[in-house]
N, C-alpha and C positions, 0 to 999 in steps of 0.2 A: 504494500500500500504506500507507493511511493508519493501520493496526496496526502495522508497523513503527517510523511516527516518535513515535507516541504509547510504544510499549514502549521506543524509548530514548529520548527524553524522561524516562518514570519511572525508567530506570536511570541517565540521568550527572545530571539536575538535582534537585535540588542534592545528592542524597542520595551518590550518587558521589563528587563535585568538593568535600564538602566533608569526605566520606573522606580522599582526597587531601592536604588541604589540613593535616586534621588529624592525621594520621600524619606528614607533614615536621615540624609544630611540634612532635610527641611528641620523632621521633628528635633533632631540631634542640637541646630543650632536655636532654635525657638527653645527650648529647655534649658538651653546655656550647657549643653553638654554634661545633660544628667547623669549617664551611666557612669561619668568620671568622677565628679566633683562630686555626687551623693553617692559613691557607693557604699561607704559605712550606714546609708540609710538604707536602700533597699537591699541589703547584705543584711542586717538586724533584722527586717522584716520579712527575709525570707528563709534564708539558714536560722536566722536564730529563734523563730517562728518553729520550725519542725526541729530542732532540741527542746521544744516544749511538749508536751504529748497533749494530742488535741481529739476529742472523741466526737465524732457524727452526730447532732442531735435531731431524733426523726422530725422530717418536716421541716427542715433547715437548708438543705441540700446536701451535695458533698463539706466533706474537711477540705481545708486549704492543700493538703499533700493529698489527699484524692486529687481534689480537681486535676493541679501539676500534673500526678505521677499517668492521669490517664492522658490529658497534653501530651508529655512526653512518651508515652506508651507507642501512639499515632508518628509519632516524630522523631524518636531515635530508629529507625528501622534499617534496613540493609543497605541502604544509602550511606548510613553511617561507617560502615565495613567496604563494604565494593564498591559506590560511589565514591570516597574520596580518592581513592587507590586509580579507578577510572579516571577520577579529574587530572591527578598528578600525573596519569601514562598521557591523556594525550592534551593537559596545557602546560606540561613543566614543574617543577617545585615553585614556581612563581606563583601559581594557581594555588596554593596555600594562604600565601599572602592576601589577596582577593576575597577569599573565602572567609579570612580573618578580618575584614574589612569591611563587609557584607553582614558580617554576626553584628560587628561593634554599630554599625548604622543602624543594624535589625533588631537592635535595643530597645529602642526608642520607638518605632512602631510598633513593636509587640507592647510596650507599654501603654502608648494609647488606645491597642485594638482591646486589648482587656478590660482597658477602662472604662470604654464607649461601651462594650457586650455586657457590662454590669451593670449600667448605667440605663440601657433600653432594653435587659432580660424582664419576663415575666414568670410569673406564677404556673407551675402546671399542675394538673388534677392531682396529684398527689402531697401536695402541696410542698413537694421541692422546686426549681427554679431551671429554669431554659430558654436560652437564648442563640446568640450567633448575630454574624453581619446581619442576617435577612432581617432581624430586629431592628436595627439601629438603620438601616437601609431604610427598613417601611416607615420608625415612627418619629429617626432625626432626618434623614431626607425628604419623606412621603413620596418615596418611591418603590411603592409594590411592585411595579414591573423589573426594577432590575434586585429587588429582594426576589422573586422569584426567579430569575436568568439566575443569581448567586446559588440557590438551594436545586436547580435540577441539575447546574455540572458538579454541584455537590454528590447528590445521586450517585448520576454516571459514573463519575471520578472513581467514587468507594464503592460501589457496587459493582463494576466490569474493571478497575482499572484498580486500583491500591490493594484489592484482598486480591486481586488474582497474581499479580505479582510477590507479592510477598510469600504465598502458596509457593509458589514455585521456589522461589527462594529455597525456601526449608526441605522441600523435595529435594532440589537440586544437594545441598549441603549435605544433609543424609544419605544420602544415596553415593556422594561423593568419597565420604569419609569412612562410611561403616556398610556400604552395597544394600539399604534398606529399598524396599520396593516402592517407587515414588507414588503409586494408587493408593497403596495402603498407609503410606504417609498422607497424604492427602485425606483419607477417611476418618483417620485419628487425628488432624488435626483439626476434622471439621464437626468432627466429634467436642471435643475441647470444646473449642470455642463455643458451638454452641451452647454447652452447659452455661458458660460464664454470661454470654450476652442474653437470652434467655432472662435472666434477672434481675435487667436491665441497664440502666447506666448507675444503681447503688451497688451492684455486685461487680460489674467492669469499674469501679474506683476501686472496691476493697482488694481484687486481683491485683490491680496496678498498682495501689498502694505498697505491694508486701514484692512484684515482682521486678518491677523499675528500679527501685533503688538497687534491688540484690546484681540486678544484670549491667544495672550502669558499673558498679563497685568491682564487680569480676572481669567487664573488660577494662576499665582503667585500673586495677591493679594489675592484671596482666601486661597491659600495655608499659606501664611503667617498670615493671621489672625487665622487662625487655629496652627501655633506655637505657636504666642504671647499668646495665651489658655494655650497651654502647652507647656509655656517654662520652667518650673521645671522640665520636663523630659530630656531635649536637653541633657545639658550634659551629663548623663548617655546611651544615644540612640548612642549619639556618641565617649564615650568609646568602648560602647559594637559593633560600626561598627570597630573603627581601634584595639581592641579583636580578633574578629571573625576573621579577614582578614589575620592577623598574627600570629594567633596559629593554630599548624598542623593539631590538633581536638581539639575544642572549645567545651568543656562538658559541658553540663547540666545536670538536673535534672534525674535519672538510668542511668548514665551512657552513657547517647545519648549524640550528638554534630554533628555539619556538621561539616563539613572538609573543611582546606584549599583551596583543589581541586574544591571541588564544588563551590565555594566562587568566587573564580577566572574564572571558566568556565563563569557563571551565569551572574557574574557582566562584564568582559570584552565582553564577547555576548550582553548584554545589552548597554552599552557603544559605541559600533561599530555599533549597530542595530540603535541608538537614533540619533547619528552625522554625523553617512556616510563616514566619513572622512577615504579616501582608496580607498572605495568603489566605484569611478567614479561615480556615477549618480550628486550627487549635483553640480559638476564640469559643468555640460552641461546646467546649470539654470546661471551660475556665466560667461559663454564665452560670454553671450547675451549683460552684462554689458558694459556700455560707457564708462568703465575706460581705459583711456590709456596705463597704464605702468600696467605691469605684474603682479611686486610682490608687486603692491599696491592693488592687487586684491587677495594679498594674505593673506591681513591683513583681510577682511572680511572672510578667510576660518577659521581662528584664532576665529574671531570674533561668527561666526556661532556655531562654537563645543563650546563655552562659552555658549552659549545662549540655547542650546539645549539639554545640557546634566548636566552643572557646576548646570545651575539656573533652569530650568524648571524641568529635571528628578530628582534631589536633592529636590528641596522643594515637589515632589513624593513620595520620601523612606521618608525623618525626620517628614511628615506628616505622615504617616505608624507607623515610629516606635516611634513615639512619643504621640499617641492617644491612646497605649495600645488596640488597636481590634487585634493588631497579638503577637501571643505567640510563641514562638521558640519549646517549649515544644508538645504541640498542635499540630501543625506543623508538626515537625519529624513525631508525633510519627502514623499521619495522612499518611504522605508519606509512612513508611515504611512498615503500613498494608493494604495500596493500596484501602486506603480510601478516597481519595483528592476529591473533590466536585467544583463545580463553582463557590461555594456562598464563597468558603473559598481562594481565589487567585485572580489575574487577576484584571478587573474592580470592583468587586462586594467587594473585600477586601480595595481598595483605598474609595469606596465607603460609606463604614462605617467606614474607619475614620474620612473624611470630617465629617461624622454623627453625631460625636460626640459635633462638635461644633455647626454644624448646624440644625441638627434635622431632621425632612423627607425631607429638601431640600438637604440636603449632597448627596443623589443620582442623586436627578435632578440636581443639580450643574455638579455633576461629567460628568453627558449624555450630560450636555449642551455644555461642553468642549469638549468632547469625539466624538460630534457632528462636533464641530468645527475642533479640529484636522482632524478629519476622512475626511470631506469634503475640507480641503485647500489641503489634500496630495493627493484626487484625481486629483487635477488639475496639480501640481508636475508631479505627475506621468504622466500623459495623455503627456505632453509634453517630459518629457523621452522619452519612449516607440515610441512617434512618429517622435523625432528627431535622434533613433537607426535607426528605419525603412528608413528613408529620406538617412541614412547615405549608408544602406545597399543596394538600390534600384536605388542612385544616383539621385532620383527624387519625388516631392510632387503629383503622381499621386494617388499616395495608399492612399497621409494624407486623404480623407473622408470616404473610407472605413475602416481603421483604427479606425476614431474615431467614426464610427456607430459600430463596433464590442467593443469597449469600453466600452461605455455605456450602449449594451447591457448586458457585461458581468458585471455590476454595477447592474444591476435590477435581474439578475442569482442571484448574488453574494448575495444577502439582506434575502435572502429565503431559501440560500441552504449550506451545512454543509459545511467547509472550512478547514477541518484538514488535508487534503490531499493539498488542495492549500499552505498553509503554508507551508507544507514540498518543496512543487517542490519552489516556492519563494525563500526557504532558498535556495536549491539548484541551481537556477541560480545568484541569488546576489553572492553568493562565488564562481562559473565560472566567475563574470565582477568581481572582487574583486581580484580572483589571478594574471590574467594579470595586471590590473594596477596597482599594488604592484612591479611588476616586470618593467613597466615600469617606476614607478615613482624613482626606486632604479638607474635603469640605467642612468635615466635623471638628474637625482638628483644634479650631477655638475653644469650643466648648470642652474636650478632652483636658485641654491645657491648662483651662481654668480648672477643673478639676484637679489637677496635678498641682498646681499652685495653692492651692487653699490648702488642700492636705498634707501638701511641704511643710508647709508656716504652721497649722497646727501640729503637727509633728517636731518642729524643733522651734518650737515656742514663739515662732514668728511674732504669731496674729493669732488670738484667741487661745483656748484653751484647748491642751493636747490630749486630742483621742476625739475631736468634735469630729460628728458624725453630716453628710454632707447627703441631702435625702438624693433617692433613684426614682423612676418610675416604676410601679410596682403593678 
């Protein structure tokens, strides 16, 4: 389907990516460059929030580490592992940098998207709280029509595109590592899932509560004991990433070198793909939250793009480029005689670096994670998808047929070729992605002043600290 890659191609290069890009520098310099200068505040309000232990009270919604851990469920996914391995083969270690650049801007929109989805979420029949863009779309723009275009590539997206890939994912890695049969992968894991999601978005929190944290902690411990190996390479891994990011063409060995361009496509795609921040979907895991005030709900959007892209996709690339298995050389010179292989990008390249430290567990390590990932972000997802559809339909009569078409496409998905899914994927996340760019620009005043009042009452500005700032309810 070579209209497929050609139509997103036109939607994320560059005109997309460099939306993206230019929306974090809006909100970044309107804030005064909050992620810097406040981060002892939203760092106390978010780490030091969950070293308090915080219980769900029925009728409240999620806990503040629910809502996150199921955000980040959806969003650390196999992107996290093969995706940045992918960026780094084919835009350079420069493509880190970008990536790194893309998080720090993606800050500050994540913090408004949160604020704005707390801010115009409502009440659902069970009297927990739901929301997303299509909210703040319909009732700070009063525009239903493109609340609705946001909630059906929502659909799409998670229903044909994010569960069927990430399926395969875990097929693919099992099957890879321990010869498991990919069907019967596929049946068990859609088996799984549906237990968890089945119970709705209070049971996919409490999974992701106990499973995010354990899986973020296993690969960035592993990850890091694989630097402390080689940490005589670091600094030169990370010359050679702010190099590459900043020279127009970065030469190497005849003559070759990637380019800037590629550098920056590669890495800001990857950075936008890893944190979401823009993107509306993590926004509709974060409305469920019990948090009262808006933009205190915004310091977990802050918090999230940290966690997802700053520490998790980063100890990805300096493990890569610090285990010496990827050559730049190699690489080009692979690409440009339309030689690229599987074994040499993607999971298979991340894989043998771990290897180096590890030995034949470096790939079972890798699948174990890749496992993990794969499986919290079908749960993410499933709860998107079905809270577009609720949104578009006005009513929970479709959520079972929904979530049996799911799952079925979970068991499709583990068996069958996916390069086409990926293309339509990319292609409807960058239809929900442009609208809520758009709106998040519009609202942006409004977001702002809410971040501005709860600064000041927070550090004793203006009024008294802990004053509560009403929402629409």
């Amino acid at each position: 389907m070579a209209w497929a890659e050609r139509l997103g191609n036109f939607i994320w290069n560059p005109w997309l990516l460099g939306l993206f890009l230019l929306c974090g520098l809006y909100f970044s310099v309107r804030t005064g460059f909050f992620q810097i200068f406040r981060a002892p505040l939203w760092l106390k309000t978010t780490l030091g929030a969950l070293l308090r232990r915080e219980k769900r009270r029925e009728g409240e919604g999620l806990t503040r580490l629910q809502a996150l851990s199921t955000a980040l469920a959806a969003t650390i996914g196999t992107g996290s592992i093969a995706g940045v391995a992918t960026a780094i083969f084919y835009g350079g270690p420069g493509a880190v940098f970008w990536m790194w650049v893309s998080a720090f801007l993606g800050m500050m929109t994540g913090c408004l998207e949160k604020t704005l989805t707390v801010r115009y979420r409502e009440k659902d029949p069970a009297g927990g709280w739901r929301g997303g863009p299509m909210c703040y779309m319909e009732k700070g723009l009063g525009s239903r029509g493109l609340a609705c275009l946001f909630a059906l590539c929502c659909v799409c997206a998670n229903l044909g595109g994010g569960n069927v890939v990430q399926a395969n994912s875990i097929a693919a890695a099992l099957e890879a590592s321990f010869g498991w049969d990919r069907l019967a992968v596929g049946i068990v894991t859609a088996a799984v899932t549906g237990i968890v999601i089945l119970g709705g978005i209070g049971r996919i929190g409490k999974v992701s509560e106990k499973l995010v944290p354990c899986m973020a902690l296993l690969f960035l411990g592993g990850g890091i004991v694989v630097l402390i190996v080689h940490r005589a390479a670091l600094p030169a891994a990370l010359e050679r990433i702010f190099t590459a990011a900043l020279t127009p063409k970065a030469a190497l060995g005849g003559g070759m070198g990637y380019g800037m361009a590629a550098a920056m496509r590669y890495g800001v795609a990857r950075g936008v793909f890893t944190n979401e921040a823009g993107m509306g979907t993590s926004a509709i895991a974060h409305a469920a939250s019990n948090t009262r005030d808006p933009a205190e709900q915004g310091m977990w959007g802050i918090f999230e793009v940290f966690i997802a892209t700053i520490c998790v996709c980063s100890v990805t690339a300096l493990v890569i480029l610090t285990s010496g298995v990827y050559q730049e050389e190699a690489a080009l010179a692979a690409i440009q005689a339309g030689t690229v292989t599987r074994a040499m990008t993607g999971a298979p390249l991340s894989a043998a670096a771990f290897s180096t430290v590890y030995g034949p567990f470096g790939g079972a390590f890798v699948s174990v994670c890749l496992l993990l990932f794969a499986f919290t972000s079908l749960l993410g997802t499933s709860y998107y998808g079905e809270r577009g559809l609720q949104y578009l339909t006005g009513s929970d009569r479709w959520k079972l047929p929904f979530r049996a078409a799911f799952l079925a496409a979970i068991v499709m998905g583990s068996v069958g070729d996916v390069a086409v899914v990926w293309q339509l994927a990319d292609i409807f996340n960058g239809l929900m992605a442009l609208p809520n760019l758009c709106a998040l620009l519009a609202l942006s005043p409004e977001a702002l002043s809410l971040l501005k009042r709860w600064t000041e009452a927070k550090t004793g500005a203006a009024g008294r600290p802990g004053r509560r700032h009403n929402q629409r309810r």
